[in-house]
C-alpha positions in Angstrom: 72.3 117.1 62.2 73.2 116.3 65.6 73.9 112.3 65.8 71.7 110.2 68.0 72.7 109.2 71.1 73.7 106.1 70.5 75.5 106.6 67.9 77.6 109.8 69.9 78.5 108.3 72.7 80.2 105.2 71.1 81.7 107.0 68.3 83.0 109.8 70.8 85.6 110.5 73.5 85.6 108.6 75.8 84.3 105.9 74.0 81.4 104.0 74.7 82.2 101.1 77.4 80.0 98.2 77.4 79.3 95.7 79.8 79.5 92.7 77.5 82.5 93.7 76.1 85.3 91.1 76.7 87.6 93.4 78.2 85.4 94.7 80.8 83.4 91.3 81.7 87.2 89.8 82.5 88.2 92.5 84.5 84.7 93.3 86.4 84.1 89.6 87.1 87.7 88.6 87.4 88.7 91.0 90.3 84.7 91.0 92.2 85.4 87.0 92.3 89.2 87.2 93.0 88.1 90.0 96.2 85.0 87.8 97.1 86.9 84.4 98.0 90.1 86.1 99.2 88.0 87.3 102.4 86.0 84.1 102.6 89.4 81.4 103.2 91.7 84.5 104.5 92.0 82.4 107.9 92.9 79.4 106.4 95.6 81.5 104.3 97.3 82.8 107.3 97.3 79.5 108.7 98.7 78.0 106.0 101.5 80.6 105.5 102.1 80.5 109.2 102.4 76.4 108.8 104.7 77.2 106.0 107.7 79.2 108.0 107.0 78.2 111.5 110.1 76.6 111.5 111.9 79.9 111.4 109.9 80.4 114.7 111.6 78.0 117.2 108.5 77.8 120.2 105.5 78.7 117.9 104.0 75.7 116.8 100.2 74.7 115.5 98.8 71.3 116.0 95.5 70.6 113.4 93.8 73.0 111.9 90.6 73.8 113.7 92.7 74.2 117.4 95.5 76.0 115.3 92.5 78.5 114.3 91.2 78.5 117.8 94.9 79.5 118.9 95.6 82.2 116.7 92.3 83.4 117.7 92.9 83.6 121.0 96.4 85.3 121.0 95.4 88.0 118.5 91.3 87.9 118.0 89.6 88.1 114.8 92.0 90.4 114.0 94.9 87.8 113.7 92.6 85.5 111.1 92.4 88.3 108.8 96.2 89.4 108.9 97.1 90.4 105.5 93.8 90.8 103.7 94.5 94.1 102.5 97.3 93.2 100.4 96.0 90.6 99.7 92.8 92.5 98.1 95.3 94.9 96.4 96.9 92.2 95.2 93.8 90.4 93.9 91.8 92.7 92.2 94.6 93.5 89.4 95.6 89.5 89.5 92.5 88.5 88.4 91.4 91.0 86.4 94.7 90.9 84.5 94.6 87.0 84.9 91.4 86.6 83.2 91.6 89.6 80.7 95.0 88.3 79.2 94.2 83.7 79.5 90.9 85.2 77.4 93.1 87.6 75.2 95.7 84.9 74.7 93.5 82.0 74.3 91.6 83.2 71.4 94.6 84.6 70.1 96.8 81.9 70.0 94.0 79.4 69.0 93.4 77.5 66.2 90.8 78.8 63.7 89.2 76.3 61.1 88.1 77.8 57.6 84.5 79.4 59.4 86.8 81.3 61.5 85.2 79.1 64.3 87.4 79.0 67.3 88.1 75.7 68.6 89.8 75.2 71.7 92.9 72.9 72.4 94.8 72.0 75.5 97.7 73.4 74.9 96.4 76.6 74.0 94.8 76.4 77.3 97.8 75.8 78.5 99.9 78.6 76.9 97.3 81.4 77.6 97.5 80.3 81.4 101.0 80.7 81.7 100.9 83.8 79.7 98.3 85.3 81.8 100.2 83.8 85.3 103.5 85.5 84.3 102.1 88.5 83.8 99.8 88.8 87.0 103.0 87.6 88.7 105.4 90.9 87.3 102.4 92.9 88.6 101.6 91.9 91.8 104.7 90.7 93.3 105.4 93.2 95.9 102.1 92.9 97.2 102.5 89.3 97.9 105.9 89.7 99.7 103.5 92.5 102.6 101.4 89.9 103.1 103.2 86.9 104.0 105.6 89.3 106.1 102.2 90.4 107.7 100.6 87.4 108.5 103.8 86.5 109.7 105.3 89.0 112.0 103.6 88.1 115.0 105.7 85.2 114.9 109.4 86.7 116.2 110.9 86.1 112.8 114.2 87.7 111.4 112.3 89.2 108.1 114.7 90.8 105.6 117.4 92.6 107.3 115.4 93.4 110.2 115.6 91.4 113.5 112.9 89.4 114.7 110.8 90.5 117.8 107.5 90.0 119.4 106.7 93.6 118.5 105.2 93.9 114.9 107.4 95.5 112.3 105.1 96.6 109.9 101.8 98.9 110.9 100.2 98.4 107.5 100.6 97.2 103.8 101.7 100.8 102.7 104.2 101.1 105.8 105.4 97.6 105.1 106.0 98.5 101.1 107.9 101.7 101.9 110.1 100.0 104.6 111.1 97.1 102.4 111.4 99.6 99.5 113.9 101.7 101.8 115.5 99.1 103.4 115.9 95.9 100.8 115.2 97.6 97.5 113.4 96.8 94.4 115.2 93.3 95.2 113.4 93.0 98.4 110.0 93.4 97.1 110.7 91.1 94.4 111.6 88.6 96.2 110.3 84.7 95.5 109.4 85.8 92.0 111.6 82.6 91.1 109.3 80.0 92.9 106.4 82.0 91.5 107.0 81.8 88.2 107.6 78.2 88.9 104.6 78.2 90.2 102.8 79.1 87.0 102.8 75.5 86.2 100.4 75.9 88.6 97.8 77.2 86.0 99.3 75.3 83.3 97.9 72.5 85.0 94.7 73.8 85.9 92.9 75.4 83.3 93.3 73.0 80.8 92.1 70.3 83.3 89.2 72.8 84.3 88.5 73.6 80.7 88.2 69.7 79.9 86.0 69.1 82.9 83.8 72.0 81.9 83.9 70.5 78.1 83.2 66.5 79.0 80.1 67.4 81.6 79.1 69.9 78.8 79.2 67.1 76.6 77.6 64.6 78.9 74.7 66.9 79.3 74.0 68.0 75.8 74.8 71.3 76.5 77.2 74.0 75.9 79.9 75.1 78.3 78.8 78.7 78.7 74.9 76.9 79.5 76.3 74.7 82.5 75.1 75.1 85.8 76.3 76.5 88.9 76.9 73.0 90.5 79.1 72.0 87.2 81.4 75.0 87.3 81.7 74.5 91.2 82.6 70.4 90.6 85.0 71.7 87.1 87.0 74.4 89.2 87.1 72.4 92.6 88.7 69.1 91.0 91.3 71.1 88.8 92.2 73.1 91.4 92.7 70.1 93.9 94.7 68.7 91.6 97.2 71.1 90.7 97.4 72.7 94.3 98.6 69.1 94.9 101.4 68.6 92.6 102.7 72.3 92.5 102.5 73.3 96.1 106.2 73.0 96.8 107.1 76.1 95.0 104.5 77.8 97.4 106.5 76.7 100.5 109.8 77.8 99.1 108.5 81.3 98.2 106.7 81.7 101.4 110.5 81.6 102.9 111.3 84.0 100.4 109.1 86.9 101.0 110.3 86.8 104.7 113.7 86.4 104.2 113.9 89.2 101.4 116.6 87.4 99.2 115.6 88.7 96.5 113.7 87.5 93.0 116.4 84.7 92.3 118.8 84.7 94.9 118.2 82.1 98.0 116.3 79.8 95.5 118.6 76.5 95.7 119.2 77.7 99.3 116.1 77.8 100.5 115.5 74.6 99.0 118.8 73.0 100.3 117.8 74.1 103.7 114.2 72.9 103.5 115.3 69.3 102.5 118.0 69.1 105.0 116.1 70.3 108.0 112.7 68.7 107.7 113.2 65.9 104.4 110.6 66.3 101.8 108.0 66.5 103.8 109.1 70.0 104.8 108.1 71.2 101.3 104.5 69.5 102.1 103.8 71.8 105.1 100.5 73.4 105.5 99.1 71.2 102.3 96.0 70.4 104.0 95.3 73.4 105.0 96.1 75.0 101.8 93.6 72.1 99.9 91.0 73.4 102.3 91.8 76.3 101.2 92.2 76.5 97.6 89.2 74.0 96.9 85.8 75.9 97.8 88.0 79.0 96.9 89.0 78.1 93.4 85.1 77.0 92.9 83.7 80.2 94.4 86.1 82.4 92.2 85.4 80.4 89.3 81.7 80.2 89.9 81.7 83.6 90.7 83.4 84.7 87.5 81.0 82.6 85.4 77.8 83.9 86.9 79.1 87.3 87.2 80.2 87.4 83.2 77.0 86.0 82.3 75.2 88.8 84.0 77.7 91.5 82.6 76.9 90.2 79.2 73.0 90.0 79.8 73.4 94.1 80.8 75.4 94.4 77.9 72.9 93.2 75.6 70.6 95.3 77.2 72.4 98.3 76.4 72.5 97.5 72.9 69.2 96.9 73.0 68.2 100.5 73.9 71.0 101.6 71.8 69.5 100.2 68.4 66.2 101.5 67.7 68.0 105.1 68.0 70.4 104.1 65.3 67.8 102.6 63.1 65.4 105.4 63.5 68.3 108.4 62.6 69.7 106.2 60.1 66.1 106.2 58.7 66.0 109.9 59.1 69.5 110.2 57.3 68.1 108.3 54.0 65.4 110.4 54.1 
Protein backbone atom coordinates (compact mmCIF):
# COMPACT_ATOMS: atom_id res chain seq x y z
CA UNK A 1 0.00 0.00 0.00
CA UNK A 2 1.25 3.27 -1.13
CA UNK A 3 2.21 5.42 2.14
CA UNK A 4 0.38 8.54 2.80
CA UNK A 5 1.65 11.69 2.01
CA UNK A 6 2.79 12.71 4.96
CA UNK A 7 4.36 10.04 5.83
CA UNK A 8 6.34 9.76 2.04
CA UNK A 9 7.63 12.86 1.81
CA UNK A 10 9.39 13.00 5.24
CA UNK A 11 10.57 9.52 5.15
CA UNK A 12 11.84 9.99 1.50
CA UNK A 13 14.53 11.64 -0.59
CA UNK A 14 14.84 14.64 -0.19
CA UNK A 15 13.59 14.67 3.08
CA UNK A 16 10.89 16.52 4.33
CA UNK A 17 12.14 20.21 5.43
CA UNK A 18 10.11 21.98 7.98
CA UNK A 19 9.84 25.41 8.75
CA UNK A 20 10.03 25.00 12.55
CA UNK A 21 12.88 22.95 12.41
CA UNK A 22 15.87 24.55 14.24
CA UNK A 23 18.08 24.36 11.46
CA UNK A 24 15.98 26.12 8.97
CA UNK A 25 14.39 28.89 11.49
CA UNK A 26 18.31 29.95 12.21
CA UNK A 27 19.29 30.10 8.85
CA UNK A 28 15.90 31.64 7.25
CA UNK A 29 15.59 34.25 10.01
CA UNK A 30 19.23 34.71 10.66
CA UNK A 31 20.31 35.80 7.05
CA UNK A 32 16.42 37.77 6.13
CA UNK A 33 17.47 39.93 9.50
CA UNK A 34 21.27 40.00 8.89
CA UNK A 35 20.28 41.35 4.88
CA UNK A 36 17.40 43.58 6.32
CA UNK A 37 19.56 45.89 8.66
CA UNK A 38 22.73 45.74 6.53
CA UNK A 39 20.77 48.07 3.87
CA UNK A 40 19.05 50.02 6.49
CA UNK A 41 22.61 51.62 8.43
CA UNK A 42 24.79 50.85 5.05
CA UNK A 43 25.52 54.83 5.09
CA UNK A 44 26.54 55.06 8.42
CA UNK A 45 28.87 51.92 7.62
CA UNK A 46 30.74 53.54 4.93
CA UNK A 47 31.11 56.49 6.95
CA UNK A 48 32.33 54.87 9.66
CA UNK A 49 34.92 52.78 7.70
CA UNK A 50 35.81 55.91 5.86
CA UNK A 51 36.40 57.64 9.57
CA UNK A 52 38.36 54.65 10.27
CA UNK A 53 41.41 54.97 7.49
CA UNK A 54 41.00 58.59 6.50
CA UNK A 55 44.21 59.04 7.80
CA UNK A 56 45.80 57.03 4.99
CA UNK A 57 43.98 59.80 2.85
CA UNK A 58 46.10 63.02 3.51
CA UNK A 59 43.21 65.99 2.23
CA UNK A 60 40.01 63.87 2.70
CA UNK A 61 38.63 64.70 5.87
CA UNK A 62 34.84 64.40 7.47
CA UNK A 63 33.72 66.80 10.14
CA UNK A 64 30.25 65.35 12.14
CA UNK A 65 28.30 62.92 10.89
CA UNK A 66 25.21 64.36 9.32
CA UNK A 67 27.56 67.07 7.05
CA UNK A 68 30.06 64.07 6.52
CA UNK A 69 26.84 62.21 4.97
CA UNK A 70 25.80 65.33 3.18
CA UNK A 71 29.50 65.33 1.70
CA UNK A 72 29.80 62.01 0.51
CA UNK A 73 26.51 62.55 -0.97
CA UNK A 74 27.39 65.24 -2.88
CA UNK A 75 30.76 63.94 -4.38
CA UNK A 76 29.35 60.53 -5.31
CA UNK A 77 25.23 60.58 -4.94
CA UNK A 78 23.26 57.98 -3.35
CA UNK A 79 25.46 55.81 -4.92
CA UNK A 80 28.54 56.60 -2.63
CA UNK A 81 26.20 55.87 0.72
CA UNK A 82 25.61 52.48 -0.43
CA UNK A 83 29.30 51.59 -1.53
CA UNK A 84 29.92 48.08 -0.56
CA UNK A 85 26.45 46.67 0.14
CA UNK A 86 26.79 43.87 -2.11
CA UNK A 87 29.52 42.27 -0.26
CA UNK A 88 28.28 43.14 2.35
CA UNK A 89 24.90 41.20 1.58
CA UNK A 90 27.04 38.26 0.47
CA UNK A 91 28.73 38.47 3.34
CA UNK A 92 25.66 38.65 5.65
CA UNK A 93 23.37 36.18 4.55
CA UNK A 94 25.94 33.15 5.34
CA UNK A 95 27.23 35.14 8.67
CA UNK A 96 24.11 35.10 10.11
CA UNK A 97 22.66 32.21 9.09
CA UNK A 98 25.84 30.35 10.14
CA UNK A 99 26.03 32.71 13.24
CA UNK A 100 22.73 31.78 14.52
CA UNK A 101 22.50 28.09 13.28
CA UNK A 102 25.91 27.18 15.11
CA UNK A 103 25.40 29.90 18.92
CA UNK A 104 21.87 27.69 18.77
CA UNK A 105 23.74 24.34 17.84
CA UNK A 106 26.44 25.05 20.39
CA UNK A 107 24.44 26.47 23.03
CA UNK A 108 22.27 23.52 23.61
CA UNK A 109 25.06 21.38 23.09
CA UNK A 110 27.40 22.47 25.35
CA UNK A 111 24.72 23.28 28.11
CA UNK A 112 24.04 21.93 31.22
CA UNK A 113 21.14 19.47 31.41
CA UNK A 114 19.51 18.72 34.91
CA UNK A 115 18.11 15.05 35.55
CA UNK A 116 14.52 16.10 33.28
CA UNK A 117 16.85 16.67 30.48
CA UNK A 118 15.57 20.39 30.96
CA UNK A 119 18.07 22.71 29.39
CA UNK A 120 19.08 25.46 31.55
CA UNK A 121 20.99 28.17 30.29
CA UNK A 122 24.38 29.70 31.81
CA UNK A 123 26.47 32.56 30.96
CA UNK A 124 29.26 31.03 30.02
CA UNK A 125 27.67 28.71 27.79
CA UNK A 126 26.38 31.75 26.26
CA UNK A 127 29.44 32.83 26.03
CA UNK A 128 31.21 29.78 24.50
CA UNK A 129 28.49 29.13 21.77
CA UNK A 130 29.06 32.99 20.74
CA UNK A 131 32.55 32.67 20.18
CA UNK A 132 32.14 29.34 18.52
CA UNK A 133 29.55 30.57 16.27
CA UNK A 134 31.88 34.19 15.65
CA UNK A 135 34.94 32.05 14.67
CA UNK A 136 33.25 30.23 12.37
CA UNK A 137 31.26 32.96 10.53
CA UNK A 138 34.63 34.76 10.54
CA UNK A 139 36.72 31.60 8.49
CA UNK A 140 33.71 31.97 6.09
CA UNK A 141 33.21 35.30 5.31
CA UNK A 142 36.48 36.83 5.50
CA UNK A 143 37.16 37.62 1.95
CA UNK A 144 34.06 39.28 1.62
CA UNK A 145 34.74 41.66 4.31
CA UNK A 146 38.25 42.65 2.98
CA UNK A 147 35.91 43.88 -0.87
CA UNK A 148 34.03 45.93 1.07
CA UNK A 149 36.11 48.09 3.11
CA UNK A 150 38.43 48.34 -0.10
CA UNK A 151 35.07 49.40 -1.81
CA UNK A 152 33.76 51.90 0.38
CA UNK A 153 37.17 53.02 0.45
CA UNK A 154 38.64 53.55 -2.93
CA UNK A 155 37.20 56.65 -3.74
CA UNK A 156 39.50 57.88 -1.21
CA UNK A 157 43.18 57.87 -3.27
CA UNK A 158 44.48 55.15 -1.00
CA UNK A 159 47.48 52.77 -1.67
CA UNK A 160 45.29 49.38 -1.14
CA UNK A 161 47.41 46.19 -1.30
CA UNK A 162 50.00 46.37 -3.77
CA UNK A 163 48.24 48.63 -5.90
CA UNK A 164 48.87 52.45 -5.98
CA UNK A 165 46.33 54.81 -4.82
CA UNK A 166 44.46 57.06 -7.34
CA UNK A 167 41.37 59.02 -7.75
CA UNK A 168 40.17 56.42 -10.33
CA UNK A 169 38.45 53.42 -8.67
CA UNK A 170 40.33 50.12 -8.67
CA UNK A 171 37.79 47.81 -8.30
CA UNK A 172 34.43 47.76 -10.77
CA UNK A 173 32.52 45.30 -8.47
CA UNK A 174 32.78 42.77 -5.48
CA UNK A 175 33.54 39.80 -7.96
CA UNK A 176 36.23 42.05 -9.97
CA UNK A 177 37.63 43.11 -6.62
CA UNK A 178 37.84 39.25 -5.28
CA UNK A 179 39.53 38.03 -8.48
CA UNK A 180 42.08 41.02 -8.46
CA UNK A 181 43.06 40.56 -4.82
CA UNK A 182 43.04 36.73 -5.41
CA UNK A 183 45.56 37.34 -8.53
CA UNK A 184 47.47 39.93 -7.15
CA UNK A 185 47.82 39.30 -3.03
CA UNK A 186 46.73 35.68 -2.76
CA UNK A 187 44.74 33.73 -0.45
CA UNK A 188 46.86 36.02 2.08
CA UNK A 189 45.34 39.01 0.69
CA UNK A 190 41.87 38.12 1.06
CA UNK A 191 42.53 36.91 4.48
CA UNK A 192 43.72 39.71 5.65
CA UNK A 193 42.62 41.22 9.33
CA UNK A 194 41.38 37.83 10.21
CA UNK A 195 43.67 38.45 13.41
CA UNK A 196 41.78 41.56 14.70
CA UNK A 197 38.62 39.67 13.84
CA UNK A 198 39.00 36.90 15.71
CA UNK A 199 39.85 39.31 18.38
CA UNK A 200 37.03 40.72 17.76
CA UNK A 201 34.93 37.80 18.72
CA UNK A 202 35.08 39.00 22.20
CA UNK A 203 32.88 41.07 20.61
CA UNK A 204 29.94 38.36 20.91
CA UNK A 205 31.42 36.98 23.97
CA UNK A 206 30.32 40.03 25.41
CA UNK A 207 27.09 40.43 23.94
CA UNK A 208 25.03 37.55 23.98
CA UNK A 209 25.39 36.67 27.34
CA UNK A 210 24.52 40.36 28.29
CA UNK A 211 21.58 40.16 25.74
CA UNK A 212 20.57 36.81 26.92
CA UNK A 213 20.48 38.15 30.67
CA UNK A 214 18.51 41.23 29.66
CA UNK A 215 16.03 39.12 27.78
CA UNK A 216 16.03 36.69 30.98
CA UNK A 217 15.60 39.56 33.96
CA UNK A 218 12.73 41.59 31.85
CA UNK A 219 11.29 38.05 31.19
CA UNK A 220 11.44 37.60 34.80
CA UNK A 221 10.13 41.07 35.73
CA UNK A 222 7.15 40.52 33.59
CA UNK A 223 6.17 37.03 34.51
CA UNK A 224 6.74 35.80 31.30
CA UNK A 225 8.94 33.60 29.34
CA UNK A 226 11.74 34.84 27.06
CA UNK A 227 10.44 33.41 23.86
CA UNK A 228 6.65 35.36 25.00
CA UNK A 229 8.50 38.94 25.22
CA UNK A 230 7.50 41.64 23.17
CA UNK A 231 8.89 43.46 20.33
CA UNK A 232 9.82 46.61 22.48
CA UNK A 233 11.78 44.10 25.07
CA UNK A 234 13.92 42.38 22.41
CA UNK A 235 14.55 45.81 20.74
CA UNK A 236 15.64 47.39 24.54
CA UNK A 237 17.70 43.53 25.22
CA UNK A 238 19.69 43.74 21.79
CA UNK A 239 20.13 47.57 21.72
CA UNK A 240 21.90 47.80 25.38
CA UNK A 241 24.12 44.59 24.74
CA UNK A 242 25.06 45.72 21.64
CA UNK A 243 26.02 49.38 22.86
CA UNK A 244 27.88 47.88 25.26
CA UNK A 245 30.16 45.66 23.61
CA UNK A 246 30.50 47.91 20.39
CA UNK A 247 32.01 50.13 23.08
CA UNK A 248 34.64 48.13 24.71
CA UNK A 249 35.68 46.01 21.59
CA UNK A 250 35.71 48.52 18.81
CA UNK A 251 39.48 48.89 18.70
CA UNK A 252 40.01 45.62 16.94
CA UNK A 253 37.51 47.10 14.26
CA UNK A 254 39.73 50.07 13.58
CA UNK A 255 42.92 48.01 13.32
CA UNK A 256 41.32 45.52 10.80
CA UNK A 257 39.73 48.20 8.80
CA UNK A 258 43.62 49.11 8.06
CA UNK A 259 44.07 45.67 7.34
CA UNK A 260 41.73 44.93 4.60
CA UNK A 261 43.24 47.95 2.64
CA UNK A 262 46.52 47.41 3.19
CA UNK A 263 46.39 43.55 2.37
CA UNK A 264 48.96 42.38 4.94
CA UNK A 265 47.65 39.50 5.25
CA UNK A 266 45.60 37.33 8.22
CA UNK A 267 48.42 37.93 10.95
CA UNK A 268 51.01 39.91 9.49
CA UNK A 269 50.90 43.93 10.13
CA UNK A 270 48.92 43.15 13.39
CA UNK A 271 51.48 44.83 16.03
CA UNK A 272 52.28 47.20 13.08
CA UNK A 273 49.24 48.57 12.47
CA UNK A 274 48.74 48.94 15.96
CA UNK A 275 52.20 50.54 16.60
CA UNK A 276 51.45 53.03 13.88
CA UNK A 277 47.97 53.85 15.10
CA UNK A 278 49.15 54.71 18.63
CA UNK A 279 52.05 56.64 17.44
CA UNK A 280 50.37 58.76 14.84
CA UNK A 281 47.05 59.74 16.43
CA UNK A 282 47.45 58.29 20.53
CA UNK A 283 44.66 56.16 21.67
CA UNK A 284 42.19 58.03 20.47
CA UNK A 285 43.17 56.92 16.94
CA UNK A 286 41.85 53.45 17.81
CA UNK A 287 38.37 55.42 18.83
CA UNK A 288 37.80 56.82 15.38
CA UNK A 289 34.38 56.68 13.86
CA UNK A 290 32.94 55.18 17.39
CA UNK A 291 30.07 57.43 17.24
CA UNK A 292 29.23 56.72 14.24
CA UNK A 293 29.60 53.11 14.48
CA UNK A 294 27.26 53.31 17.98
CA UNK A 295 24.71 54.95 15.70
CA UNK A 296 25.27 52.35 13.81
CA UNK A 297 25.30 49.19 15.50
CA UNK A 298 22.50 50.23 18.08
CA UNK A 299 18.99 50.26 16.02
CA UNK A 300 20.89 47.67 13.82
CA UNK A 301 21.68 45.12 16.36
CA UNK A 302 17.83 45.68 17.64
CA UNK A 303 16.42 45.45 14.20
CA UNK A 304 18.44 42.11 13.46
CA UNK A 305 17.70 40.82 16.67
CA UNK A 306 14.03 41.81 16.61
CA UNK A 307 13.87 40.71 13.26
CA UNK A 308 15.20 37.28 13.98
CA UNK A 309 12.81 36.77 16.93
CA UNK A 310 9.70 37.76 15.07
CA UNK A 311 10.80 36.03 12.03
CA UNK A 312 11.59 32.58 14.05
CA UNK A 313 8.42 32.80 15.74
CA UNK A 314 6.53 32.97 12.52
CA UNK A 315 8.73 30.14 10.88
CA UNK A 316 7.75 28.03 13.83
CA UNK A 317 3.89 29.01 13.75
CA UNK A 318 4.12 27.70 9.77
CA UNK A 319 5.85 24.81 10.95
CA UNK A 320 3.29 23.76 13.22
CA UNK A 321 0.95 24.25 10.67
CA UNK A 322 2.54 21.87 8.54
CA UNK A 323 2.39 19.26 10.99
CA UNK A 324 -0.86 20.07 11.48
CA UNK A 325 -2.06 18.98 8.02
CA UNK A 326 0.52 16.36 8.12
CA UNK A 327 -1.11 14.39 11.19
CA UNK A 328 -4.51 13.41 10.46
CA UNK A 329 -2.95 11.66 7.18
CA UNK A 330 -0.77 9.64 9.50
CA UNK A 331 -3.38 8.89 11.94
CA UNK A 332 -5.93 7.90 9.36
CA UNK A 333 -3.30 5.35 7.26
CA UNK A 334 -1.97 4.17 10.39
CA UNK A 335 -5.66 3.41 11.19
CA UNK A 336 -5.95 1.82 7.82
CA UNK A 337 -2.71 -0.28 8.48
CA UNK A 338 -4.16 -1.86 11.83
CA UNK A 339 -7.02 -2.64 10.11
Amino acid sequence: MAPAPGHGTSRGFPPRIYWDDPAVVSCVAGGLAGALTATFVCPLDVLKTRLQVQRRAPGVQFAGIGGSLRQIFKAEGVKGLYRGLTPTLFALLPNWAVYFTVYERLKISIGNRTAGNRYVAQPMVHMAAASGAGIATMLVTNPLWVVKTRLQTQHMGIRMGRASGGKAPMYKGTFNALNRIARQEGIAGLYSGLLPSLIGVCHVAVQFPLYEYCKAKIAERENTTVDRLDPLSVVGASAFSKMVASTVTYPHEVVRSHMHIAGSGPFKGFLKTCKQIRAEEGLKGFYRGCTTNLLRTTPAAALTFTSFEMLSRKLKEMGAKQREKEQPQGSQQDSTLSN
